[in-house]
Structure formats: C-alpha cells, structure tokens
C-alpha positions in Angstrom: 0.0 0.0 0.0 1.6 3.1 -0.8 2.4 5.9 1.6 0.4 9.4 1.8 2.2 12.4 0.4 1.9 16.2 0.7 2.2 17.6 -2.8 2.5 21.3 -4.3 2.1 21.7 -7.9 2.3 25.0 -9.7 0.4 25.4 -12.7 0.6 28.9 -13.5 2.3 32.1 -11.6 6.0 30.1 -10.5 8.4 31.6 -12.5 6.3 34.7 -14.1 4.2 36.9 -12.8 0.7 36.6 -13.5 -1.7 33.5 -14.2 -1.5 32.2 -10.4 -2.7 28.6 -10.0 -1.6 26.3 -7.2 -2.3 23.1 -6.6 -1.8 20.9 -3.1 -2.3 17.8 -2.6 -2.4 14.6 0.4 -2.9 10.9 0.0 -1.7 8.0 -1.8 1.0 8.9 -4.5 -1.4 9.4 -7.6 -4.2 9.5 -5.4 -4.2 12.4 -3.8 -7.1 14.8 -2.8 -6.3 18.1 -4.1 -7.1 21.9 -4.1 -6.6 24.5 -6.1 -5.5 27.7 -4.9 -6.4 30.5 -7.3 -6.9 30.6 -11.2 -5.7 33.8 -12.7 -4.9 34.7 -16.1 -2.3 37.2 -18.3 -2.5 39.9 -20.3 -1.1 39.2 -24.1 1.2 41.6 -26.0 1.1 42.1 -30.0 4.9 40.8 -30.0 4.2 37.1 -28.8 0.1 36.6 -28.9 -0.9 39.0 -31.5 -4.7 39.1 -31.7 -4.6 37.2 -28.4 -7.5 38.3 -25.2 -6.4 36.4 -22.5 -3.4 33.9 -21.8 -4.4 30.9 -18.8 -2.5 28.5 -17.8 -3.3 25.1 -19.3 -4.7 22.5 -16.3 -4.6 19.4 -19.2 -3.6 17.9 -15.5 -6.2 19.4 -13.6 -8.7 18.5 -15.4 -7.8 14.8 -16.3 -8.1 14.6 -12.1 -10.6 16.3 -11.8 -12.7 14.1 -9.9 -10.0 14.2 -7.0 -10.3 17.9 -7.1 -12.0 19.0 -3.8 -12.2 22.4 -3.9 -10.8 25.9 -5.3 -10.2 28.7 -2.9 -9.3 32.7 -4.4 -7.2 34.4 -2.2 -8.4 38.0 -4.1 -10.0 39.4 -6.8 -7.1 40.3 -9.1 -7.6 39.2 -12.6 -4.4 37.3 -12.5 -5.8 35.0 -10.0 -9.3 35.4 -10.3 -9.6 35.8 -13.7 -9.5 32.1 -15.0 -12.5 31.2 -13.3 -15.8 31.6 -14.8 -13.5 29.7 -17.9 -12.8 27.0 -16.6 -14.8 26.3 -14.2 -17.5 24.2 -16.6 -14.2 21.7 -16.6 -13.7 21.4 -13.2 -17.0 22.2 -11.4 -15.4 22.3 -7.9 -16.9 24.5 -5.2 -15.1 27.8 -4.8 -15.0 29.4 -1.8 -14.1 33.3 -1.6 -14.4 36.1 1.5 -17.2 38.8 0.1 -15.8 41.7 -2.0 -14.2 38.5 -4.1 -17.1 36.5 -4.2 -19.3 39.7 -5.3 -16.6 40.0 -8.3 -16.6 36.1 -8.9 -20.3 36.3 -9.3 -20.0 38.7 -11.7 -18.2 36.6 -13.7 -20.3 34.0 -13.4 -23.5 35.7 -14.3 -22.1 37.2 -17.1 -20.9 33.4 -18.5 -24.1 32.0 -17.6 -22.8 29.4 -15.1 -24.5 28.6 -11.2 -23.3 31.2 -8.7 -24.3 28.3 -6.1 -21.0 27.2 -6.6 -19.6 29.9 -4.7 -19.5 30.2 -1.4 -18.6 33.1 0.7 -16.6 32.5 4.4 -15.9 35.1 6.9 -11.7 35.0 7.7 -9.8 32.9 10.8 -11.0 31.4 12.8 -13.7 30.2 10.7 -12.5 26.9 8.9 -13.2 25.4 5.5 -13.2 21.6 5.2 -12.1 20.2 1.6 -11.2 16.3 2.0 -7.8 16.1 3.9 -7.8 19.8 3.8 -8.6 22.7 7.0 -8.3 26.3 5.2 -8.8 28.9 7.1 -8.6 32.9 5.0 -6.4 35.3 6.8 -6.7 38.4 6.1 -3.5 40.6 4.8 -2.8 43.8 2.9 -2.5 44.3 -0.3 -3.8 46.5 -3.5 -7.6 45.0 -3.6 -9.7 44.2 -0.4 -10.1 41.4 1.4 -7.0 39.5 0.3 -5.6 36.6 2.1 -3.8 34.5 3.1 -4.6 30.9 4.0 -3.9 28.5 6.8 -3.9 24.8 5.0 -3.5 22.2 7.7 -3.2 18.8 6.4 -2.0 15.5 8.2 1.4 16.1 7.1 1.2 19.5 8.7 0.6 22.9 8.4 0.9 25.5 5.1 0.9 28.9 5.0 -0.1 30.6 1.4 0.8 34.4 1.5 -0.9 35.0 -1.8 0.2 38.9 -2.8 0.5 40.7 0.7 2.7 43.4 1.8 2.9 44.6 5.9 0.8 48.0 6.1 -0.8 48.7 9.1 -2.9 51.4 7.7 -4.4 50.4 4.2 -6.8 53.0 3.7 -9.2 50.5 2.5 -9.4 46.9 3.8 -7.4 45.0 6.3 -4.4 46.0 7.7 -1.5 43.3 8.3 -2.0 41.9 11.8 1.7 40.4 13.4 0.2 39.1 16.6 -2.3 36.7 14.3 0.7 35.7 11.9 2.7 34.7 15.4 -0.7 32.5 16.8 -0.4 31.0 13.5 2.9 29.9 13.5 2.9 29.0 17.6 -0.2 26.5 16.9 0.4 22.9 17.0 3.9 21.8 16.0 4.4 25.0 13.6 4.4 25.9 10.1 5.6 23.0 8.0 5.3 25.1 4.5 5.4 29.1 3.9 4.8 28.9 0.2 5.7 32.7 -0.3 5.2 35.9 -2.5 8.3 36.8 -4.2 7.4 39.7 -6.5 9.4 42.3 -4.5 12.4 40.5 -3.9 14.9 42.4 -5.0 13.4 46.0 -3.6 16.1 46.8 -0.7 13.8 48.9 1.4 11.0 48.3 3.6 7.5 48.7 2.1 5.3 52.1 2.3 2.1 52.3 3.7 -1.0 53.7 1.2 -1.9 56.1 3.9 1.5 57.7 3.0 0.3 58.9 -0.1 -2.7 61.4 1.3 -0.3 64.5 1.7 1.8 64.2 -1.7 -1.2 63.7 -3.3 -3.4 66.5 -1.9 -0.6 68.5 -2.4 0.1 68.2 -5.6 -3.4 67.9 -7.2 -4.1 71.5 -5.2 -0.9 73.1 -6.9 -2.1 72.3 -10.4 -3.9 75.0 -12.3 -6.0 73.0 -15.5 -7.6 69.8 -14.8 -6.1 67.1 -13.2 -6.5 63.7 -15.0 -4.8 60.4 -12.7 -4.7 56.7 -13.5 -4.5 54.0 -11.5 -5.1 50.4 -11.1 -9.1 50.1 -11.7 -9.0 47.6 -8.8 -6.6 49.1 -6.0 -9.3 51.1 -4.4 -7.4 52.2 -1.5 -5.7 54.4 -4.4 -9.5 55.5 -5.5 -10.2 56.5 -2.5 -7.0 57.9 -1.6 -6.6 60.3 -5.1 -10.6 61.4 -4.3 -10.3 62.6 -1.6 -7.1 64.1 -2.1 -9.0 65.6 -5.0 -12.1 66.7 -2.8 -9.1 68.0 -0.3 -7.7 70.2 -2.8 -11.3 71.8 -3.6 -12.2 69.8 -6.8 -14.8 67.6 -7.8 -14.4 63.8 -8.8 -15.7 61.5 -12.1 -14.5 58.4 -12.6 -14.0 57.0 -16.3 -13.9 53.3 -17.1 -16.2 50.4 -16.7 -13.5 48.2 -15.0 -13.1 51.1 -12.2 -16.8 52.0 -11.7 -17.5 48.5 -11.2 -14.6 47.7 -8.8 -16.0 50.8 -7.0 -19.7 49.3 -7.0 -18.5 46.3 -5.9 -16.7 47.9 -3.1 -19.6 49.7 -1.7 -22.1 47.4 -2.5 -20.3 45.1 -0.1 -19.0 47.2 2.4 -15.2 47.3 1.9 -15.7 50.8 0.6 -17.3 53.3 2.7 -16.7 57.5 2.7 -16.2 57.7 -0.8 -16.7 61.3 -1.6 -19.5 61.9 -4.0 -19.1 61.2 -7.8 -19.7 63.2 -11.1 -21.8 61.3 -14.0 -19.2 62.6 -17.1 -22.0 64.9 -18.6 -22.3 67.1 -15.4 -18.2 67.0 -15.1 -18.4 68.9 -18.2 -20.1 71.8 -16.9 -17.3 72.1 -14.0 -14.3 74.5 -14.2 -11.7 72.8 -15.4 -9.4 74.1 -12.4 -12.3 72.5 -10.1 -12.1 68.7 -11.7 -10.0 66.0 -10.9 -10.7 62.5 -13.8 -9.8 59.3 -12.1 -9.4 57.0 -15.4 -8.7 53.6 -16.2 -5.2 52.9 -18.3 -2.4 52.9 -16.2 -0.2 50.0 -18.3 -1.0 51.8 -21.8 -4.2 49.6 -22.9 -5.7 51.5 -26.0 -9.1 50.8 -25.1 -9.0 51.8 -21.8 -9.7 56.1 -20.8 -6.2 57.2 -20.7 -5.6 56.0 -24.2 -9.2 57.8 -25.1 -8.3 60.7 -24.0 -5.3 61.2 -25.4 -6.6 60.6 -28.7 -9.5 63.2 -28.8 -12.7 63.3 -26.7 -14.2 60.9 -24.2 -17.7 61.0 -22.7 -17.6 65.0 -23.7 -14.5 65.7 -21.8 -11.0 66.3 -23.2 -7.4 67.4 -22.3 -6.3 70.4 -23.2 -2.9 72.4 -22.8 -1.8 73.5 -19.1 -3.8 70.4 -18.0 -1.8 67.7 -15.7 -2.0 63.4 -16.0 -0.8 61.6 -13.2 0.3 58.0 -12.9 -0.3 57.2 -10.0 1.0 53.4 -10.5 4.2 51.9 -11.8 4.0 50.1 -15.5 4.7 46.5 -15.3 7.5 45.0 -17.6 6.0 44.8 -21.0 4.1 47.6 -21.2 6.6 50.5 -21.3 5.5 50.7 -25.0 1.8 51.0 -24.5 2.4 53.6 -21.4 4.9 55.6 -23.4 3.0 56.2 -26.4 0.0 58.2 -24.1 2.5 60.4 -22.9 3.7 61.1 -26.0 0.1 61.6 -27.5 -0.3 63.9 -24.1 2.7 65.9 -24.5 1.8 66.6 -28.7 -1.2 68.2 -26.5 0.7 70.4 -24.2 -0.5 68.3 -21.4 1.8 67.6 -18.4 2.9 64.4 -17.7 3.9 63.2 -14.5 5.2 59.7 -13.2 4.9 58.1 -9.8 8.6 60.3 -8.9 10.2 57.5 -7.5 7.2 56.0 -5.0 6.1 60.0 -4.1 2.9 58.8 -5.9 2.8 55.0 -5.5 3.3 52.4 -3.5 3.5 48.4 -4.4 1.4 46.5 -3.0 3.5 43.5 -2.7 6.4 43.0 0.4 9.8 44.1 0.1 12.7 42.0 0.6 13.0 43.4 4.4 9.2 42.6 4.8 9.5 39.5 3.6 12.5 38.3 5.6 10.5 39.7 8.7 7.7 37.4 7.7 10.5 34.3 7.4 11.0 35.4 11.0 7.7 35.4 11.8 6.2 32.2 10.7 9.5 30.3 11.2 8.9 27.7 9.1 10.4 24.2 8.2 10.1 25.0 4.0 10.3 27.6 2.0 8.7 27.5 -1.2 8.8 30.9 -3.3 6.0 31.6 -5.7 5.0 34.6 -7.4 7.5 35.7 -9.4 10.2 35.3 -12.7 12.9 32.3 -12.0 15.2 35.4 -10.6 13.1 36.6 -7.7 12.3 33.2 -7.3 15.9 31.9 -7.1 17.1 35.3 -4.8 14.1 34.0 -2.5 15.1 30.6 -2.0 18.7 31.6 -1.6 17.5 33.9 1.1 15.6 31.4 2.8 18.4 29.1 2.7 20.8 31.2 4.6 18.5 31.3 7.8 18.5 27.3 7.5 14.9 26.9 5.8 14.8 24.3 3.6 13.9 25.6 0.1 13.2 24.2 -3.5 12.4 26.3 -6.9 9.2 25.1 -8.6 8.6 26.6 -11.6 5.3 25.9 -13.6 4.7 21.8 -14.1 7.3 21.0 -10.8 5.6 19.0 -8.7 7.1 19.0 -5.1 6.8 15.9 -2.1 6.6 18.4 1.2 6.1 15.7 3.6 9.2 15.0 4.6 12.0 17.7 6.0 13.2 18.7 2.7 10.6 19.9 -0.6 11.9 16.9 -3.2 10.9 17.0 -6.9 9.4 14.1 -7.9 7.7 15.0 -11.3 7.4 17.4 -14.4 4.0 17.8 -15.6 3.2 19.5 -18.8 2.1 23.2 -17.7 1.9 25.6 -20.7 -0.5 28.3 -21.8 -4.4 28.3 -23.3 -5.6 31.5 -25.4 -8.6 32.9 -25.2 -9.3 33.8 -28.8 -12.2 36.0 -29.1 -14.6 33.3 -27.3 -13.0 30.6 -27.7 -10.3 28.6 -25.7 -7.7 27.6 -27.9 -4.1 25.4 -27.1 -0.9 27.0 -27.4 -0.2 23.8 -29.5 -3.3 24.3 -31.8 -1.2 26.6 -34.0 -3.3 29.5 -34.6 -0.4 31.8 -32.8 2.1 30.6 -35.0 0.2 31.1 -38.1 -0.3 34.6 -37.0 3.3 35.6 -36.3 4.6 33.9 -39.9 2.3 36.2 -41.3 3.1 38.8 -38.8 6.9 38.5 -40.1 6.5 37.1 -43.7 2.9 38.4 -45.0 1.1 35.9 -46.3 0.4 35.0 -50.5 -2.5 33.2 -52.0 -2.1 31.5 -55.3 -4.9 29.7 -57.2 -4.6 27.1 -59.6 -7.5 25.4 -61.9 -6.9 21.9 -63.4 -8.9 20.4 -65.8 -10.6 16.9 -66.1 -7.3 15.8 -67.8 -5.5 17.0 -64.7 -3.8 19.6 -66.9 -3.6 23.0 -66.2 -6.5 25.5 -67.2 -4.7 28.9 -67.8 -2.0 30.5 -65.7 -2.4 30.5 -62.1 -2.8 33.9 -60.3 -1.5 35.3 -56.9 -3.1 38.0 -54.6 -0.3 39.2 -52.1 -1.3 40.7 -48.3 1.2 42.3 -45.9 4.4 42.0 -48.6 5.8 45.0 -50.5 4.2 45.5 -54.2 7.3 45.8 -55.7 11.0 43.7 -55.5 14.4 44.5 -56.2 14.1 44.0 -59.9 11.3 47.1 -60.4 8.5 44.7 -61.2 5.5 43.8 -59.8 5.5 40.8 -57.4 2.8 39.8 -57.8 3.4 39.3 -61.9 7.2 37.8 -61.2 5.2 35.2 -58.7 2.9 34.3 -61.3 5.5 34.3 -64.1 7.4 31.8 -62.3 4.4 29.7 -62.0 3.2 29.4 -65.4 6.7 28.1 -66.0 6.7 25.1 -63.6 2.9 24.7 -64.7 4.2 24.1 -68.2 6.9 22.2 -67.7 5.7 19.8 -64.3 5.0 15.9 -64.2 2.0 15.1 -64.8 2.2 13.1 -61.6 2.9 16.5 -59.7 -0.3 18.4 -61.4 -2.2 14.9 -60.3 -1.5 15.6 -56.9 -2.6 18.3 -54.4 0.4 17.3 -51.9 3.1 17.3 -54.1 1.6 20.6 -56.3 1.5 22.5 -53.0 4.9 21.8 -52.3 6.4 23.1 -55.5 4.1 25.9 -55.8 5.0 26.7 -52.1 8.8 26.4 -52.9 9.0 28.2 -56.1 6.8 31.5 -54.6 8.8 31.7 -51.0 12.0 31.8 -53.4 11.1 34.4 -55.6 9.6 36.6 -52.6 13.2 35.9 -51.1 15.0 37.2 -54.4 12.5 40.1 -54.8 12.2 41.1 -51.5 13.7 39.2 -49.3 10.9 37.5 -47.1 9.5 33.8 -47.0 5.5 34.6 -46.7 3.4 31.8 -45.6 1.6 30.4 -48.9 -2.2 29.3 -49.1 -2.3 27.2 -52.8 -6.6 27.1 -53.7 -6.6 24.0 -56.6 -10.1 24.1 -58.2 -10.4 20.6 -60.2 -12.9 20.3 -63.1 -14.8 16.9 -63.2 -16.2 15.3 -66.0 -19.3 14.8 -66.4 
C-alpha cells in the first residue's frame, strides 16, 4: 500500500508573474485529494500573442483529475488569479469558496458566463475553517492593492501550510485589512508549527521596507491642489485604496471627482455594495463634469499600463464622454508600468505631450506604493512564521531563485518550482518528484484555444513574412486550365528587380505549370509543395521574405 504524500504543484504564476494557480495535494501517491489555490490569467502583447485576449494557464492535469479535485479557494480578486475562473470552471465544477468583495466579483463573472453562482460560497476569515477532503483552510486576512485578500492556513495530516498570496505589511491600508503580526505569530505557535510558507516573491529584490498607502494622502493632496488646469490620474481600476485615496485628495484640494472606465466603476460598486468601501466622496456622472471648471475637476481614469481601449488611451486621442485634455492640463500615474508595457504607457504620454499636457510619473514612489512586500518585509515574515520549508512563488525564476537563496541562509529548507514542478513536502526537505506538462491556453475571441493548436504561430509567420495566396485550376485531364494567379497581403508590391511581385510570382508559376509531371499536377500534396517552394524563393529574391503560402486548386470533373 503506498504511503500518503503532501504535494505542491504549480500550474501557473512560479516563475512569471501573473496566471496564479496552485495546486496541493495529500494521499496515496497518484491518489491524492487536491485543491486548487487561485486561477488567474495574463495579459497578451502584439509581439508574442498578436490578436490574443487572455493567456491561462493550461490545467490538461487538472482536469484529467478532476474528480480528485475537492475544492478551489481565491485568495483576491485580481484578474491574475481570479480571472480564469468563470473559464474554466465548466471543466472542473469544484466549489469555490471566496471572502465577500471577491465573491461579489466572482459572481459577476459567473452571471455574465451564464454558469450557477451556487457554486460559490462566501466564508468570513480565521477562525472560521473550510473543510475540503484532507484539507482545513482557514482565510487570513493581509494587505494588499484590492480588499479582502488573504492569506490561508492549510492544515493537512502532514502539517501545516501557509499561502501568502500577494500581501505586503501595512498597518494602515486605507481601504481593507491592515496586516496583523500578533495573528501571523498564533499561526505559526499553533500545534507543531508551520511546515510550508509557500511565499510571494514579486518584491524581492526591492532593498527597502515597504510604504504604507496612507502615505500617499499628503503628496497627493498637495500636488493635485498646486495644479492649475484639470487634473486627470490613473490608476489600477482595482486598488481602491488608491480611489479613494486620489478622491479625496482631489475633494481635499477643492475639486470635484468623475471616474471614467467600466472596470473602475465596477470595482467601486462592488466595493460599496459590499461594504469594503465606505466614505467615498460623491461622484460626477461625465456629462455634469463637463459643466465644472476645469481648475475644479479632478478625472480618475482607467489605463495605467498603456491599454488603447482603456480612458487614458481615449483621451489622449481626442474626446471621451464629452471631456478632453487640453494644454496647461496635468496626468498623473499614480502606478508603476509593469514589464512589457513600457510601450503602451509611453505612447499616451507622448500623444499627451503633442497636446501640451503635463505628464507626471509616480517620482520615484512619491505617488505610488507596491502592493507587494519588500525584501526586508518578507525576511520579517521568514522570522515570523519560522517555518520548516520555504517555497517561493509569485514571481520570474530570478526573484524566485534570490528568494530561496535567502531562505536558505537562515537554514529553511527551500526548493524552486517553476510551472509543471511537482514537489513531495512531507518530509523535512521539498523533493521533486515529477514534471508535468504546464503551458499556456488562449482565449481567442470566445473561444479557448491550445498554445499547440497553432493558430499563434500562423499569425506571427504572417506577422513577419505576410502571407500570399495563389490559385490554380486543373482540368478533367489533370492539366492546367490557364495560368495560375496570386493575390499578395502584408508584402511590398514591388522587389528588387522594379516589377510587380505579384506578376514575377505568377511568371514563375506558369513556367513550372508548363513544364511539371504530370504526376505532380495529379496531386494536391506534391503541387503544393512546388508551388510553395517556387513563390517563397522568388519573394526571397525580390524582396527578401518567406510569406506563408495558401495554394486554392479548383479541379474540373467530367461529367
């Protein structure tokens, strides 16, 4: 009979940052009970997924166990580990269990995908206790950039876990629950200890402690009142400690607030509809900001990494909603830009500049703070929880590997699992015992597609090379009917030697079309692998690109 195990799987969000899915699990080796902590997504970028919505994590894994799956718990509502949900959740049909303001959000989800909201269910935080199989989770609340985010408490018969989730130490959030020491040492003085701290590791390498969000009031109040024209700020549509914080720094400095963005009005909604949110000054509807001095409104916007559908990138186009910058107004980000999306953030201030519009930055943290832990805060949570094992998630291999070596030099056992590393915690040392395959899924319009299924590729050939179409007609004598004819899309209209391409193509063509076996012209395979050749060589002479080629062969039958 084999032996139970304690097992930790990552099958997203261990060695990037972004698409967070966790999975644990205890009992007989490949019989395990499992959970799933969170199931986030990615954004895409034009350079890698052009075309591309989402990027999830692929749980082929998951979902071939699904029937040992007891349970998925959300530790908060941020996309990347919330927003995989309502997607997959038709594959796995586990409950979920959430605190509120990330239920509310789930829910959303779910009514807008049509699928039971029954399957969520909503817990108040420690000491109440979740039961899933082997499994006692308990939420704990921490601070982060979004409300009610947690931590949990997994005990298990092998021992105790602690799962940070994204936390930092702030003892005054502005909006949600402030990081409470005294509970994190009960935790890690119950019972025999913390076996696992399976830890953030986005802020790694930051040398200073963190900043609270309550340190933001006074910059902000001061420098929204020394501004002349409008004030316009973005931020993170889901932080709304920062919402709150930037109105009624705005409301401080004798201006009146409208918010732009669906994604931020409903975060807010959702806020105040389940009491996370309370105080927040009073709100413009964008046609009755219009009719306020300019030097009396403050815009909070959505946009702060550069998306072009988002306000910011409205805005600096032209008008949104009526209103518009204008010279001698100010835009703030208030946020930092996540690697990737320097492009996207750099174009809007260029298109605000072009306007006479004042850009300004977060200076450094005067306008921003993270809302993950620091490397100090995180070694103070090592001292903390004292645990056995240290696993780092959350985070590229680099702050994963600084986090292990960090761990290691206060004695903690440590092990780096990237994506598809499957982990045996139950002794005194993590040990790898398998690979599983952990790639990516698009979401493709509406549709889920594989990162194997090729459509990606397809699109960045054609992204580099363009793309040509040639059609061919062969008659019931399996001879060709005329000269075959291209149509070119992406690729230059003329090459090196002056001509058109398109006519040198089809020059070539009716050439080999002459000239070919008939055994070639008899078959599709082999006449689509000439044509293909003999067009990606002349685009190479004429222009130097190989396109991808589509061949169309109509066939006349005889009748």
């Amino acid at each position: 009979m084999k032996k139970n195990r304690l097992i930790y799987l990552p099958l997203g969000g261990a060695g990037e940052i972004g698409m967070n899915a966790y999975v644990y699990g205890y009992g007989p080796e490949g019989a395990e009970r499992l959970i799933l902590v969170d199931l986030g997504v990615t954004f895409p970028d034009m350079d890698t997924s052009p075309g591309i919505d989402l990027i999830l994590p692929d749980i082929g894994w998951l979902e071939a166990n699904a029937a040992r799956l007891e349970a998925i718990f959300i530790t908060h509502g941020h996309e990347d580990h919330l927003g995989a949900l309502a997607h997959y959740w038709p594959r796995l049909k586990a409950p979920v269990h959430l605190r509120k303001f990330t239920g509310r959000l789930a829910e959303l989800k779910f009514e807008e995908a049509g699928l039971p909201t029954e399957a969520l269910h909503i817990h108040l935080p420690r000491p109440e206790v979740v039961e899933a199989g082997p499994f006692r989770v308990q939420f704990v609340p921490v601070s982060h950039s979004i409300p009610e985010s947690s931590a949990l408490v997994i005990d298990t018969p092998a021992g105790r876990i602690v799962h940070t989730g994204d936390f930092k130490l702030d003892g005054s959030p502005v909006v949600g629950e402030a990081f409470d020491p005294q509970v994190w040492h009960e935790i890690a003085q119950e019972g025999a200890g913390v076996k696992v701290l399976t830890c953030d590791s986005t802020n790694v390498f930051s040398p200073h402690p963190g900043r609270s969000e309550a340190s933001l009031a006074v910059p902000l109040t001061e420098f929204i009142a020394a501004q002349t024209g409008m004030v316009v700020a973005t931020t993170f549509a889901s932080n709304v400690a920062r919402l709150k914080t930037l109105a009624e720094a705005a409301t401080a400095a004798g201006r009146q607030v409208c918010l732009l963005g669906r994604a931020m009005k409903r975060m807010t909604a959702a806020a105040i509809e389940t009491g996370v949110l309370v105080g927040f000054p009073a709100i413009l509807q964008p046609e009755e900001a219009q009719k306020v001095a300019r030097n009396r409104l403050m815009l909070i916007v959505t946009g702060s990494q550069g998306e072009r559908r988002a306000a910011s990138a409205q805005l600096s186009r032209g008008k949104y909603l009526g209103l518009e910058m204008k010279e001698g107004d100010t835009f703030l980000f208030s946020s930092k830009t996540i690697p990737g999306n320097e492009r996207g953030v750099i174009r809007i201030m260029n298109a605000y500049s072009e306007i006479g519009v004042e850009v300004v930055d977060d200076r450094g943290g005067l306008y921003h703070v993270s809302g993950h832990a620091n490397r100090p805060d995180l070694e103070a949570v090592h001292d903390l929880v004292r645990p056995q094992i240290l696993i780092p998630m959350h985070g590229e291999h680099r702050h994963m590997r600084e986090h292990a070596k960090i761990a290691s030099a206060k004695g903690i056992a440590s092990e780096v699992a990237t994506n598809g590393t499957m982990l045996d915690l139950t002794g005194n040392f993590p040990e790898v015992v398998e690979f599983i395959e952990a790639g990516r899924s698009y979401l493709d319009g509406s549709v889920l597609i594989g990162a194997m299924d090729g459509v990606v590729r397809d699109r960045l050939r054609m992204a580099m090379g363009g793309h040509v179409l040639v059609t061919v007609i062969v008659d019931e004598d399996d001879l060709p009917l005329g000269d075959a004819w291209v149509e070119l899309m992406g690729l230059a209209a003329q090459g090196r030697s002056g001509a058109a391409l398109d006519a040198q193509i089809e020059a070539e063509l009716a050439e080999f079309l002459e000239r070919a076996d008939a055994k070639v012209i008899a078959s599709d395979e082999k006449l689509d692998e000439a044509i293909r050749r003999i067009v990606r060589q002349v685009t190479m002479e004429e222009i130097g690109k190989k396109p991808e080629v589509t061949l169309v062969v109509s066939r006349l039958l005889a009748d």
